[in-house]
C-alpha positions, 0 to 999 in steps of 0.5 A: 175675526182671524181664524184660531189655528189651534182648533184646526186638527192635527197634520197628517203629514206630522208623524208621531215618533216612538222609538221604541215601536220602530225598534220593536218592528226592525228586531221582529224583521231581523228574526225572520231575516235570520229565520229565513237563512237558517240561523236560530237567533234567540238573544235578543233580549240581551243588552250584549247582543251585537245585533240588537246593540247595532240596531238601537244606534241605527234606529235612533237616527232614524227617529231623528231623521223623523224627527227632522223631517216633522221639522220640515213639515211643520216650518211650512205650515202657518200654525206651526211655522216660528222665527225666520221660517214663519218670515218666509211664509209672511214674505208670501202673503206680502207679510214683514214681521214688525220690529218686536212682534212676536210669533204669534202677532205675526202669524195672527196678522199673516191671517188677517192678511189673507181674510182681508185680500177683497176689494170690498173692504172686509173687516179683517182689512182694516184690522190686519193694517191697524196691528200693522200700523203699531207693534203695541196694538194688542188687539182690533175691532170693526164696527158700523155705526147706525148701519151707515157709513161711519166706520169705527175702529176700536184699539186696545194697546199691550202695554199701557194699561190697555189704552192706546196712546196719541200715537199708536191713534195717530199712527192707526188712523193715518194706515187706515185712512191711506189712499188704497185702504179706505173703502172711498164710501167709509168714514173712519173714526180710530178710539180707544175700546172702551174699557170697564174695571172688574174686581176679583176676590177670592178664598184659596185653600193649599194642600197641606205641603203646599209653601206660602209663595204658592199663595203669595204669587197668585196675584201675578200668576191670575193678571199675568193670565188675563192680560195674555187671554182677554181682549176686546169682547172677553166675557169674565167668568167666575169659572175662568178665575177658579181655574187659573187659580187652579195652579199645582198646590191649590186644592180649592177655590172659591170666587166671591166676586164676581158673583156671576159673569161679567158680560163684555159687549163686542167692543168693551175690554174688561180691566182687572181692578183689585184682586183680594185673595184670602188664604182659607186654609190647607185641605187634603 
């Protein structure tokens, strides 16, 4: 599976910029320069002080000059890198970006990328050349049947639904299977991931002034969420749905359906069936 950057800890080479502490340290360096030659500098605390004024202007473009130099470090850095600067970080790993692929697919298949430079045919080889055989090709999984030579390869499209069309199988099976790709021992097979439909219903209660169009675009707001965080394998929790629920003006929520988890297998993707949510009332 690709490697989830965002659990990687913070760069240290990112510093954390705060104006006002970098001000703070040039006005106390200031005072004991002009201790040091004698003067008796006490009006630092006035807005008019021309020292202070003069110092604020250079300190400000310090930070920016920080904060230009944070830009620079993280346009290097494939969790942080965007646009054509993560282009050029994809250009090294012999990565092109595809017509329409966001960011985040790009630097997701840039991943897969190098998980799967082997000559024994890795898993994540097979996935970094489906999702790059189709822009539309959300999410992959790869499995061995029986533990034989029987590869399957399970799809699961960003629009339609979810379900690949004849020619996202199509244009997948030919990528996977080209001279170079298939491991000469595997025999692939590309499918649709199964797909299994779960209802939702819940009891929302608003804070007193909290307006209804909170209420009415839960809906959108809770299928706008399961769409960007599920995928093949995505187990959905009770828990899950409370709190995407959750949003400001919401002061409780109560799921009734699903009772319990809805347990995914690994090559399963659940689909939200209907979603009934009934208004219970306003709390404080």
């Amino acid at each position: 599976m690709p490697l989830d950057l965002s659990t990687l800890p913070p760069p240290q080479i990112i510093e954390a910029l705060d104006y006002e502490a970098v001000l703070a340290a040039v006005m106390e360096d200031l005072k004991t320069r002009f201790a040091a030659a004698g003067v008796d500098y006490d009006v630092g605390n006035l807005e008019t002080d021309p020292a202070k004024i003069i110092l604020e202007t250079a300190e400000y473009r310090e930070v920016l000059v920080r904060a230009r130099i944070n830009d620079t470090a993280k346009a290097n850095l494939l969790a942080f890198a965007v646009g054509s600067d993560l282009d050029h970080l994809a250009a090294f790993y012999d990565v092109t970006r595809l017509t329409d692929e966001t960011d985040a697919a790009l630097r997701s298949r840039i991943v897969l990328a190098i998980q799967g430079r082997s000559p024994a045919g890795p898993e994540e080889r097979y996935m970094f050349v489906a999702r790059s055989a189709d822009v539309r090709v959300k999410e992959v999984r790869v499995y061995r049947v029986d533990g034989g030579p029987k590869i399957r390869i399970a799809l699961l499209s960003s629009d339609n639904g979810g379900v690949p069309d004849g020619a996202m199988l199509a244009a997948v099976t030919a990528a996977v299977t080209a001279p170079g790709v298939r491991v000469v021992s595997d025999v692939i097979e590309v499918l649709a991931a199964t797909q299994m439909t779960s209802n939702i219903a819940a009891s929302v209660w608003l804070l007193p002034d909290t307006p209804m169009s909170v209420f009415d675009g839960l809906v959108a707001v809770l299928r706008a969420a399961w769409s960007k965080e599920s995928g093949i394998g995505f187990d959905l929790e009770p828990s899950w749905i409370e709190a995407r629920l959750h949003v400001d003006g919401v002061k409780r929520v109560s799921v009734s359906t699903p009772a319990a988890s809805v347990i995914d297998d690994e090559n399963t993707a659940i689909v939200i069936g209907t979603v009934t949510l009934t208004f219970a009332g306003r709390q404080r």
